[in-house]
N, CA, C and O of each residue as an XYZ file, in Angstrom:
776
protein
N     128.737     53.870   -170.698
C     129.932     54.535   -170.205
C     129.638     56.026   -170.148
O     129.463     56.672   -171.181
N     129.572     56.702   -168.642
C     129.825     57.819   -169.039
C     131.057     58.792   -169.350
O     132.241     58.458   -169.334
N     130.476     60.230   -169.674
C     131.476     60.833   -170.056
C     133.017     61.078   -169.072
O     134.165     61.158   -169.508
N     132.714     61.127   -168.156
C     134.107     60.925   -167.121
C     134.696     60.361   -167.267
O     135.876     60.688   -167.133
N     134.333     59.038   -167.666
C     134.665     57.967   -167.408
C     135.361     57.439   -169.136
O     136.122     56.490   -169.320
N     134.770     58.459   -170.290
C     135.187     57.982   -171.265
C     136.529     58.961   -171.769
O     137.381     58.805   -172.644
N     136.310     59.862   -170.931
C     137.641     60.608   -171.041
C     139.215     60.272   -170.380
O     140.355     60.288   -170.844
N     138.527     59.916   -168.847
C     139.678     60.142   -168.372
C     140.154     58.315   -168.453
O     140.934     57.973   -167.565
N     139.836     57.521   -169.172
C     140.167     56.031   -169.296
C     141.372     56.382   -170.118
O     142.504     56.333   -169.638
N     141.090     56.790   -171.551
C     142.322     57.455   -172.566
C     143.785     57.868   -171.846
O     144.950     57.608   -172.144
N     143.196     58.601   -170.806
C     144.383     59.949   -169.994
C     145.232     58.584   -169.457
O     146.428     58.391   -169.678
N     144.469     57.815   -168.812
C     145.033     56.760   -167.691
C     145.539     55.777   -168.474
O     146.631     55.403   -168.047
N     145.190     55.224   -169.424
C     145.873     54.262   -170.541
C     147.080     55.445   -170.920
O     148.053     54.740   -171.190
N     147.401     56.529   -171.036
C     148.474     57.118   -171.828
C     149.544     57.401   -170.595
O     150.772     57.382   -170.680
N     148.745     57.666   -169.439
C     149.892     57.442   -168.109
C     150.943     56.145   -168.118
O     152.141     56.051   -167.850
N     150.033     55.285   -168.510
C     150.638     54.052   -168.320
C     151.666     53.833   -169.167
O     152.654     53.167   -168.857
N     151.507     54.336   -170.189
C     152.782     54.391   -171.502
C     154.267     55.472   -171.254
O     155.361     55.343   -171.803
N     153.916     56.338   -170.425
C     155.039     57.625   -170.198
C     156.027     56.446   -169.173
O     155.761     55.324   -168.744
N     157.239     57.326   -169.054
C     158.368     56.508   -168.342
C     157.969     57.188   -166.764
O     158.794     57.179   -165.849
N     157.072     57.561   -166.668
C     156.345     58.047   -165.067
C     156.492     56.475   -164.519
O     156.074     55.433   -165.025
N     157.321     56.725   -163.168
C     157.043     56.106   -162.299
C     155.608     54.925   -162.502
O     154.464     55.379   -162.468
N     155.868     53.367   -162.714
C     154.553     52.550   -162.596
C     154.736     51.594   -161.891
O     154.883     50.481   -162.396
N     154.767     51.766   -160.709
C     155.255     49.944   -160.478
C     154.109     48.984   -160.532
O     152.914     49.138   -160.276
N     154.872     47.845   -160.978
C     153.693     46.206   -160.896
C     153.455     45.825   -160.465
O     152.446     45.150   -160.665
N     154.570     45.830   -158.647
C     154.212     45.170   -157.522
C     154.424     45.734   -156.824
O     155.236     46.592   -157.173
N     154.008     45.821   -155.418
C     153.607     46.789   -154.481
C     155.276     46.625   -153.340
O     155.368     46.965   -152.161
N     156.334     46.029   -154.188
C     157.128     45.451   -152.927
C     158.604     46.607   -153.872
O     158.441     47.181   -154.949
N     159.843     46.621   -153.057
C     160.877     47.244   -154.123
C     161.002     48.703   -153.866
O     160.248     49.274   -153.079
N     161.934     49.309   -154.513
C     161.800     50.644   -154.660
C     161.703     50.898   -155.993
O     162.311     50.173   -156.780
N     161.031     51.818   -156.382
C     160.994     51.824   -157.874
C     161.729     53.300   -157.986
O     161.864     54.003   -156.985
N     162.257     53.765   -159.477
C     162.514     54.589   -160.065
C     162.287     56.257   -159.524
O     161.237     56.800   -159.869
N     163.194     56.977   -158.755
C     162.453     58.117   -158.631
C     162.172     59.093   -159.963
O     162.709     59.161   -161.069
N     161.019     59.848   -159.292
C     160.416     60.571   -160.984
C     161.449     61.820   -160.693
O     161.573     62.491   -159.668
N     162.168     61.902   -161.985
C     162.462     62.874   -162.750
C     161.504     64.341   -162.617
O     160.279     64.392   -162.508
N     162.488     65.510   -162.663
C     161.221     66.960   -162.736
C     160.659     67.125   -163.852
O     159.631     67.768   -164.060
N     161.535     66.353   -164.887
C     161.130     66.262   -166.554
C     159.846     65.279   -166.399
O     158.797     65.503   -167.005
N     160.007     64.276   -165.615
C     158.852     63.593   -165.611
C     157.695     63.789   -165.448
O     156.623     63.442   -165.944
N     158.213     64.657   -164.354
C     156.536     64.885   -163.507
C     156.316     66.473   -164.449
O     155.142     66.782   -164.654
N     156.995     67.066   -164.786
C     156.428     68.413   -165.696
C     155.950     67.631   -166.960
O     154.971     68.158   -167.488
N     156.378     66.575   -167.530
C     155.461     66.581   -168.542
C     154.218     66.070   -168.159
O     153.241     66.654   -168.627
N     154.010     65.060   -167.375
C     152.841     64.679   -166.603
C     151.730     65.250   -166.076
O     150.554     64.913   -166.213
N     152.342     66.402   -165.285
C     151.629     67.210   -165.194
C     150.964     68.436   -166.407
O     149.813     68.867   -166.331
N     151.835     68.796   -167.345
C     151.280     69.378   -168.724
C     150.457     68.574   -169.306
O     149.361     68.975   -169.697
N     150.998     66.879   -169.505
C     150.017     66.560   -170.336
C     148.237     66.888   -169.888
O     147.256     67.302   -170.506
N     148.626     66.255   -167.910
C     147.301     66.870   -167.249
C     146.412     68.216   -167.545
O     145.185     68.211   -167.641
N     147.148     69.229   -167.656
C     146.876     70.822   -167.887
C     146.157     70.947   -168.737
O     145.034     71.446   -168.681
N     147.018     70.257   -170.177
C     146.516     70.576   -171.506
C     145.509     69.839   -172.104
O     144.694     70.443   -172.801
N     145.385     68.220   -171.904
C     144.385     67.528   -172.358
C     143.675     67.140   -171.127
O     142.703     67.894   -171.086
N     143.656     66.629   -170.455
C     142.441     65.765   -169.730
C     141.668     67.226   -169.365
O     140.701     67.641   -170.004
N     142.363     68.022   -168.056
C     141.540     68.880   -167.580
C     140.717     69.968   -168.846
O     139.805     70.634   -168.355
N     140.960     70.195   -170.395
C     140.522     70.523   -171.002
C     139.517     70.200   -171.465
O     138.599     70.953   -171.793
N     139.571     68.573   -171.590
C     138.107     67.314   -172.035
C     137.348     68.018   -170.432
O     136.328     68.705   -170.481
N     137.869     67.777   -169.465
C     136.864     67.242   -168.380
C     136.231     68.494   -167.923
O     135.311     68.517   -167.105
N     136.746     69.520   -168.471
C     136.324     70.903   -167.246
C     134.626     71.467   -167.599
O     134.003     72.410   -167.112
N     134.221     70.438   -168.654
C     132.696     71.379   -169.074
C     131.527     70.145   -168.108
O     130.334     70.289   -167.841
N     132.528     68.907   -167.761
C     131.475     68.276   -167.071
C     132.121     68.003   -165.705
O     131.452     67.322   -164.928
N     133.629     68.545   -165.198
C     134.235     67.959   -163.862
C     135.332     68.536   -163.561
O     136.345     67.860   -163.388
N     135.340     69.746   -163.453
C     136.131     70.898   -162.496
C     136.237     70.122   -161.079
O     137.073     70.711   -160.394
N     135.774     69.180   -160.500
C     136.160     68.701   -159.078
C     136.989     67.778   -159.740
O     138.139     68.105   -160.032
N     136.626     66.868   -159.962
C     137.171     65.921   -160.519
C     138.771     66.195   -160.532
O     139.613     66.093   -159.640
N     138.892     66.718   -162.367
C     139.600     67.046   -162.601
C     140.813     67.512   -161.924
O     141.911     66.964   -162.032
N     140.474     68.896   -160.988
C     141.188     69.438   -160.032
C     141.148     68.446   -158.403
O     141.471     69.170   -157.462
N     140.932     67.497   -158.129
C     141.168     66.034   -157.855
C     142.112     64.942   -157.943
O     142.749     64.096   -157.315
N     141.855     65.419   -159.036
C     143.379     64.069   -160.171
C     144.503     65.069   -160.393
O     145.617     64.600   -160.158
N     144.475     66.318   -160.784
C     145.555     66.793   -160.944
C     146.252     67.008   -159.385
O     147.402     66.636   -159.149
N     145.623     67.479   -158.651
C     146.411     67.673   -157.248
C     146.589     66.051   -156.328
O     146.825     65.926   -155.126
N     146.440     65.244   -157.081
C     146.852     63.742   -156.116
C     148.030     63.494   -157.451
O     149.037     62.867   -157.122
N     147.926     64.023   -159.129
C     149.236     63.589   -159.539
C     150.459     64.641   -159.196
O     151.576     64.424   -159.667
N     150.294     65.399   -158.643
C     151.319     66.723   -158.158
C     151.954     65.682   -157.133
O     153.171     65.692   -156.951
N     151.414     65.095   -156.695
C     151.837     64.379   -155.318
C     152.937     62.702   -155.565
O     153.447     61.960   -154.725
N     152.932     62.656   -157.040
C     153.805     61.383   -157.819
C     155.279     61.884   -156.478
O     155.684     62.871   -155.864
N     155.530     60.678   -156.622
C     157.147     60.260   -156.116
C     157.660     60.994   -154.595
O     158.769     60.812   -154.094
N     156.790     61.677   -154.134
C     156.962     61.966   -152.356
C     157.010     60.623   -151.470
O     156.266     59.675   -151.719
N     157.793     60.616   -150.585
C     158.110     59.373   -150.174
C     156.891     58.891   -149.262
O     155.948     59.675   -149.157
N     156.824     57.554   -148.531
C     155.905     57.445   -147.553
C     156.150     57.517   -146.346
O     157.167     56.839   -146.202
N     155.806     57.976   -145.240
C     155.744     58.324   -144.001
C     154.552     57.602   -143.189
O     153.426     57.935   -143.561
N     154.613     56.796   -142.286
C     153.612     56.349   -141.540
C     153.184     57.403   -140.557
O     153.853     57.620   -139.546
N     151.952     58.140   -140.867
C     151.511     59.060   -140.325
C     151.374     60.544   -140.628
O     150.765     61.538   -140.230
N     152.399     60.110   -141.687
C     152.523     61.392   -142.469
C     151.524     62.157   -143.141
O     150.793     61.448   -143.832
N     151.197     63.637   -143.169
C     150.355     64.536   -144.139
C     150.498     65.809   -145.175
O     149.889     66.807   -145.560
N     151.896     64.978   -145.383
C     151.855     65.777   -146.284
C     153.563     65.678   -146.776
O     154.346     64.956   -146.158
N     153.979     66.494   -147.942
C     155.832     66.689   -148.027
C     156.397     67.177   -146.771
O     157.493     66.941   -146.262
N     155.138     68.123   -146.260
C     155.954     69.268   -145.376
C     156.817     68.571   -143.473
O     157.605     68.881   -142.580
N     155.671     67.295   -144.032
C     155.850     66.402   -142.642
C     156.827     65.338   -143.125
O     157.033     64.321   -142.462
N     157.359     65.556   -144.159
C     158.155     64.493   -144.487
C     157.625     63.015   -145.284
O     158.348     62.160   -145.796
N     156.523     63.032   -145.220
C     155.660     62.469   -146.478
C     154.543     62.075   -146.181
O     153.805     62.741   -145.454
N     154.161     60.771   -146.747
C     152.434     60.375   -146.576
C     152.351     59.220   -146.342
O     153.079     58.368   -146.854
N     151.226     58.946   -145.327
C     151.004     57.430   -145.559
C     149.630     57.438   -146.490
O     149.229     58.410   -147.129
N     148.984     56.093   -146.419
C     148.021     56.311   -147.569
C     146.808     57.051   -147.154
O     146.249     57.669   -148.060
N     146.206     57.128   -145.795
C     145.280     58.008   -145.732
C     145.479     59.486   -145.373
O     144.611     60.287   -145.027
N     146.924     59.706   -145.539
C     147.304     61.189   -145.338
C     147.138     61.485   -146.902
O     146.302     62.326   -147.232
N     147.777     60.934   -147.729
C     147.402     61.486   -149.183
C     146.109     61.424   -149.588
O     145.533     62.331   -150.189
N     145.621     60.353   -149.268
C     143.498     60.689   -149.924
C     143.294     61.881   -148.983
O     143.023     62.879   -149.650
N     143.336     62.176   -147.413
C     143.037     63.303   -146.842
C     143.538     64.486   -147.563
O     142.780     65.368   -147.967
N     145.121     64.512   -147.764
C     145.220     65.669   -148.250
C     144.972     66.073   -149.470
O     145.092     67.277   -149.699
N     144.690     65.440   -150.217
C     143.832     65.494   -151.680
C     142.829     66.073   -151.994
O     142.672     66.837   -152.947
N     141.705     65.577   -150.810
C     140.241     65.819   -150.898
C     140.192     67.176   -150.440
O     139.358     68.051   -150.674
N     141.238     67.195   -149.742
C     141.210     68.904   -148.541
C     141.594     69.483   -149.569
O     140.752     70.193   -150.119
N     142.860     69.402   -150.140
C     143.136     70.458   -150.831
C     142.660     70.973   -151.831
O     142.771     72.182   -152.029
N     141.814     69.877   -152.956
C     140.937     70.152   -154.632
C     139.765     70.297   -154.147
O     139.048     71.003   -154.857
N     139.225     69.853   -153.090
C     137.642     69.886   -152.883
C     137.041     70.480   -151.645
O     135.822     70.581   -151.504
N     138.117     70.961   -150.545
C     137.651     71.761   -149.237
C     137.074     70.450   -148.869
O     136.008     70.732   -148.322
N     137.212     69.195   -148.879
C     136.600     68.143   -147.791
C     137.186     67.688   -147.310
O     138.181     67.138   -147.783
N     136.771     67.693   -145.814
C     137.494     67.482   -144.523
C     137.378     65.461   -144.390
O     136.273     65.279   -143.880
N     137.830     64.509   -144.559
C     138.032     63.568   -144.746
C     138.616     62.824   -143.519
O     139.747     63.143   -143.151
N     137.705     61.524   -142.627
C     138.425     61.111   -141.389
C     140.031     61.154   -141.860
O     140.459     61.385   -142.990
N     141.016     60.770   -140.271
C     142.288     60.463   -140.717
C     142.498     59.137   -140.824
O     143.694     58.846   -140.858
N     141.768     58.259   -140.887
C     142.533     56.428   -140.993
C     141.772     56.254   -142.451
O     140.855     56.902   -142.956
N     142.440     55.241   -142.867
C     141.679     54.543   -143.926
C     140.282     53.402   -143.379
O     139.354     53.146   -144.146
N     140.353     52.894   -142.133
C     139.051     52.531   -141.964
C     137.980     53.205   -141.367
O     136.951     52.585   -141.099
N     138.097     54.418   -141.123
C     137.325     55.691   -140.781
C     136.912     55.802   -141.945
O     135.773     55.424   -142.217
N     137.760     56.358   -142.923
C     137.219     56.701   -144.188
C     136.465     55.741   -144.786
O     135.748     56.347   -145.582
N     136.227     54.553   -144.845
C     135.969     53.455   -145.437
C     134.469     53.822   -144.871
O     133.655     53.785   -145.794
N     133.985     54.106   -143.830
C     132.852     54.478   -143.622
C     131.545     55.633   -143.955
O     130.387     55.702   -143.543
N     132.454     56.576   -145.018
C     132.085     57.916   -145.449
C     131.385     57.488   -146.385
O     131.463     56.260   -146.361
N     130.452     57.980   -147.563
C     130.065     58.059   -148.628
C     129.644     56.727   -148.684
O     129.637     55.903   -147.769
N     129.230     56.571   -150.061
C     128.444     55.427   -151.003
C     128.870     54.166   -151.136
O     129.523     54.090   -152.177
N     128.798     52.894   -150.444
C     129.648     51.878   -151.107
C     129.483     52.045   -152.551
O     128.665     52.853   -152.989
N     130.557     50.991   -153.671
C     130.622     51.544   -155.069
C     130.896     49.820   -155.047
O     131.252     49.399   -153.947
N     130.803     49.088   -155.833
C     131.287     47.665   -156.414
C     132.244     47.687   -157.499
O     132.044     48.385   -158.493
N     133.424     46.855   -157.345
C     134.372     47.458   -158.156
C     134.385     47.803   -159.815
O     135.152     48.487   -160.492
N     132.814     46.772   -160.260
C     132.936     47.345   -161.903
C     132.343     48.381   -161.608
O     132.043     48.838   -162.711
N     131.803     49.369   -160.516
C     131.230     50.565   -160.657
C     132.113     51.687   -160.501
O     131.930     52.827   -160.928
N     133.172     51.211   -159.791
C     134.399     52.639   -159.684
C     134.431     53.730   -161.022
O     134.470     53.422   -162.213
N     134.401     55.118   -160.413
C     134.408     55.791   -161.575
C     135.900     56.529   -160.846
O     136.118     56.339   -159.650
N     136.766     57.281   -161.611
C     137.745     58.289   -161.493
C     137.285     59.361   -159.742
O     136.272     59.995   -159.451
N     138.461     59.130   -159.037
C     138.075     59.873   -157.887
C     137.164     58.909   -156.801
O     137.245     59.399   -155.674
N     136.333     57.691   -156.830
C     136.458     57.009   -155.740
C     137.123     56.411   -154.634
O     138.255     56.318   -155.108
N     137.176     56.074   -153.809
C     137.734     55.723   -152.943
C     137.931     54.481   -152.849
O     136.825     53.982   -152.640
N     139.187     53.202   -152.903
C     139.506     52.132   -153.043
C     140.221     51.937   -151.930
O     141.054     52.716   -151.466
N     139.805     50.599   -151.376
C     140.533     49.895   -150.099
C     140.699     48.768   -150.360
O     140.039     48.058   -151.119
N     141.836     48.454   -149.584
C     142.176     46.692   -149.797
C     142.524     46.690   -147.867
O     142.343     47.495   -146.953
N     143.060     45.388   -147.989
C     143.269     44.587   -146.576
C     144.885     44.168   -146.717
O     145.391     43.089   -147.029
N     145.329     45.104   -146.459
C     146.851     44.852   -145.899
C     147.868     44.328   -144.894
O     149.029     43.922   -144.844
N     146.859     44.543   -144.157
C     147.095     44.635   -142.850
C     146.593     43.037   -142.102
O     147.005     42.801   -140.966
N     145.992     42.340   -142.583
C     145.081     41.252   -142.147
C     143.911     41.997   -141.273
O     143.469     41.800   -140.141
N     143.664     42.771   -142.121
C     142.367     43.959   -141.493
C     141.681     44.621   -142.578
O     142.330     45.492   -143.157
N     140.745     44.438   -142.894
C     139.599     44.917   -143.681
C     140.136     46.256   -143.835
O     140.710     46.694   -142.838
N     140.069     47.178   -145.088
C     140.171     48.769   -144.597
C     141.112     49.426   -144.773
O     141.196     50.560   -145.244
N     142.139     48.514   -144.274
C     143.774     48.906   -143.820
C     144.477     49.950   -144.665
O     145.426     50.631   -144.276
N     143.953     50.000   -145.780
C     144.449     50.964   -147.079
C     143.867     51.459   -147.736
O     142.780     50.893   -147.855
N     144.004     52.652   -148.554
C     143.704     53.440   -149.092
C     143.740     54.183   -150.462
O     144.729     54.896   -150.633
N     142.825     54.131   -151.460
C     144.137     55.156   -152.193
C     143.085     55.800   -153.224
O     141.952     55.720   -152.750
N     143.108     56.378   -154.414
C     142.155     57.270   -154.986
C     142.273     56.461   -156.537
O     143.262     56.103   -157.176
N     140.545     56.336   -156.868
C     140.677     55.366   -158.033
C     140.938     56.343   -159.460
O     140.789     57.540   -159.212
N     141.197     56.124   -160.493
C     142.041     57.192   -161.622
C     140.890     56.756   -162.792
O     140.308     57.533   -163.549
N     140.675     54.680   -162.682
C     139.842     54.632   -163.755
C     141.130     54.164   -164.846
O     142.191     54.750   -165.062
N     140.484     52.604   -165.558
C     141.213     51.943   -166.012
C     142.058     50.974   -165.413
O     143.191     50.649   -165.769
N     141.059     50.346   -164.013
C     141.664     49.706   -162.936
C     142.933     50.121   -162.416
O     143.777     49.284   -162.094
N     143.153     51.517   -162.298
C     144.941     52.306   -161.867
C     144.032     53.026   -160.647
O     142.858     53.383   -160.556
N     145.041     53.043   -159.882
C     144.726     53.932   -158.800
C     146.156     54.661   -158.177
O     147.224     54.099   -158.417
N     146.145     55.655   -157.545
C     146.741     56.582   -156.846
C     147.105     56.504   -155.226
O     146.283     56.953   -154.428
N     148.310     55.944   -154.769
C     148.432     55.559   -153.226
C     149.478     55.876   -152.867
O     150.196     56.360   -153.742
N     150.084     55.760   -151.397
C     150.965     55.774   -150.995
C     151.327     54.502   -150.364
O     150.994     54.511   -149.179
N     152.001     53.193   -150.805
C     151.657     52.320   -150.325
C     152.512     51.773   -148.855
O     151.927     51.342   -147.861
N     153.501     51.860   -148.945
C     154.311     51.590   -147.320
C     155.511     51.935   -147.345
O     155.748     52.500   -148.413
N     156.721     51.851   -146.442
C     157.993     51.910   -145.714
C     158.638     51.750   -146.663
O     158.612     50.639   -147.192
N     159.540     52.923   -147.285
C     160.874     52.506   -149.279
C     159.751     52.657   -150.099
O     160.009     52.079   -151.155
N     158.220     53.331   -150.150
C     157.889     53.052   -151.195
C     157.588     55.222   -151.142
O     157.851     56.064   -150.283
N     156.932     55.307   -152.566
C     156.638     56.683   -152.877
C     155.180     56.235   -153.389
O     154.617     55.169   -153.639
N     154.890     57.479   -153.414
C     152.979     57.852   -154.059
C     153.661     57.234   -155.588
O     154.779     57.200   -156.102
N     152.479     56.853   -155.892
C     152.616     56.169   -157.200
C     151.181     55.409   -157.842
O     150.382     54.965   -157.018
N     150.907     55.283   -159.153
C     149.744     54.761   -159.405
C     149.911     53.414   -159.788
O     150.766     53.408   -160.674
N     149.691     52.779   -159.660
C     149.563     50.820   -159.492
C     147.939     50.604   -160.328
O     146.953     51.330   -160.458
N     148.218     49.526   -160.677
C     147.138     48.591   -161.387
C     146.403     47.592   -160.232
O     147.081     46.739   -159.658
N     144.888     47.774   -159.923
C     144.445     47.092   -159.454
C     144.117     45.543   -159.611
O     143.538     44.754   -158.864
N     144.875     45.366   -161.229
C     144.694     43.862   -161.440
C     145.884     43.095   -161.047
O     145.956     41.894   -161.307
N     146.825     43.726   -160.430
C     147.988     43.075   -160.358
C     147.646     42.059   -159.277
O     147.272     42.650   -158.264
N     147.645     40.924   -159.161
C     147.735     39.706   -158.152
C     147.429     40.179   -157.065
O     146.297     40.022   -156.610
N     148.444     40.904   -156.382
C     148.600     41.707   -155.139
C     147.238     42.461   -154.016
O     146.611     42.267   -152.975
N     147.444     43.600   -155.397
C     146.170     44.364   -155.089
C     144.710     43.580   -155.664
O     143.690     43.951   -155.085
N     144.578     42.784   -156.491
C     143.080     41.999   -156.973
C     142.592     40.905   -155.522
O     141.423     40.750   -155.166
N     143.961     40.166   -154.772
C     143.565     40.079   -153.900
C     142.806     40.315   -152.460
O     141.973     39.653   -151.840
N     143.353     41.330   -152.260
C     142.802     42.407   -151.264
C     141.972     43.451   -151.007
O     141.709     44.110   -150.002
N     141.470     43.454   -152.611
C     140.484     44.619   -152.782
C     139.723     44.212   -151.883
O     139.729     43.031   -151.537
N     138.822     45.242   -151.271
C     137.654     45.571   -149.990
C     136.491     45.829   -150.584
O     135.401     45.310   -150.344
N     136.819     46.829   -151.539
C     135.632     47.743   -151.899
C     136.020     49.267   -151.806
O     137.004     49.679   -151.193
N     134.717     50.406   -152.802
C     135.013     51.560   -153.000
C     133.892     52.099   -152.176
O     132.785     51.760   -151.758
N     134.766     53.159   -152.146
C     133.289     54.289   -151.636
C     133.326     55.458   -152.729
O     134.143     55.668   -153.626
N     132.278     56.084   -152.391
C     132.128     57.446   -153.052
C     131.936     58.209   -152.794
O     130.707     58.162   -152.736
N     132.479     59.980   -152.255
C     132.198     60.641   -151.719
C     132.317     61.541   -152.568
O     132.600     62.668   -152.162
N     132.146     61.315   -153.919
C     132.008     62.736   -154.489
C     130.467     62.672   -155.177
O     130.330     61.718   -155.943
N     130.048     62.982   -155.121
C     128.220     63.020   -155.419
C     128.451     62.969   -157.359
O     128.982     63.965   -157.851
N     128.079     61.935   -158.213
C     127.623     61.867   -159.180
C     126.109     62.706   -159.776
O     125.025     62.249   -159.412
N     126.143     63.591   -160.440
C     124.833     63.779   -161.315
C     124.925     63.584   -162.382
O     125.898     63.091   -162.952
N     123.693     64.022   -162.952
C     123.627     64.060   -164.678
C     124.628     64.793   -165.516
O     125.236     64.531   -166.554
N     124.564     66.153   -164.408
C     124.991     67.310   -165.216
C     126.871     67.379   -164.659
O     127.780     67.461   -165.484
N     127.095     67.325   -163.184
C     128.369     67.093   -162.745
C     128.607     66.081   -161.724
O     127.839     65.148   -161.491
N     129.829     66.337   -161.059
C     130.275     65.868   -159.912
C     130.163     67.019   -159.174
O     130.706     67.981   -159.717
N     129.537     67.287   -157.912
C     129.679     67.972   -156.355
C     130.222     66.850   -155.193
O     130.026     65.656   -154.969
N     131.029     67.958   -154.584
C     130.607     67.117   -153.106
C     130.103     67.069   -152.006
O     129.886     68.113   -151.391
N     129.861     66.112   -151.602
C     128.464     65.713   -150.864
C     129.120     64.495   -150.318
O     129.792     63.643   -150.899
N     128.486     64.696   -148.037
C     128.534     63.168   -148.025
C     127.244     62.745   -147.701
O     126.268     63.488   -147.596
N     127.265     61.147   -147.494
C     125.739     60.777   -147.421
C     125.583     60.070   -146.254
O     124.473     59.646   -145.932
């Protein structure tokens, strides 16, 4: 296990415990987040994870914190952003990557599906790229992996950005596969595509 990976598992197991927004199934409207919610969420982010992670993952880190800034914005088919009125799922991985990492990222999720490293799903580390088949189409979705089988999406029409469990029935079905477009080393994460 590496260190990324042994940090930010803790962070993502303790997400899962806060009254933050979690839904189980990808269908429903769930709970909107509270400003109390998302400020402590985001502090807890500030104060512990990005503190563990910043001597080995300043991308990273600043990665996960700017896709959890993005909790409970509604979804928009086509959407990129709040300012457009919300996100669909490859407007939030786009605007994510653009905004923490200056990477310019196709706009579909099966565009993107073509970028970077395939990854196999026991290899996902925090910040990969996860797709499933929604659509009865390979690709069709999108969303940013957190680590601790949770990931970060915008999933469809009544729903908001929110982090979901990849073991749930739903999503274990449809998984595709990851990519990776943030370059792993010894020493950090850069990015890099390949």
């Amino acid at each position: 296990m590496n260190l990324i990976t042994s940090v930010l598992v803790p962070f993502v197991l303790s997400l899962s415990l806060t009254q933050v927004v979690m839904a189980q199934v990808p269908t429903g409207t769930p709970e909107p987040i509270t400003t109390t919610d998302r400020e402590l969420l985001l502090q807890r982010v500030a104060s512990g994870t990005k503190t563990a992670i910043s001597s080995t993952s300043d991308s990273i880190a600043s990665l996960i914190d700017t896709g959890l800034s993005y909790l409970g914005i509604r979804y928009r088919r086509g959407g990129n952003g709040p300012e457009t009125g919300g996100f669909d799922c490859s407007g939030l991985v786009k605007k994510v990557f653009g905004t923490s990492m200056g990477l310019s990222l196709p706009r579909t999720a099966g565009e993107m599906a073509k970028v970077g490293e395939k990854v196999s799903k026991q290899g996902l580390i925090p910040g990969d790229l996860v797709f499933f088949n929604t659509m009865n189409r390979a690709f069709s979705h999108v969303g940013i992996y957190l680590g601790n089988s949770r990931f970060l999406h915008s999933p469809a029409a009544g729903g908001v950005v929110r982090i979901e469990s990849m073991d749930v029935n739903y999503w274990r079905k449809r998984f595709n596969g990851g990519r990776r477009v943030v370059q792993k080393t010894d020493e950090d994460y850069s990015a890099a595509f390949w």
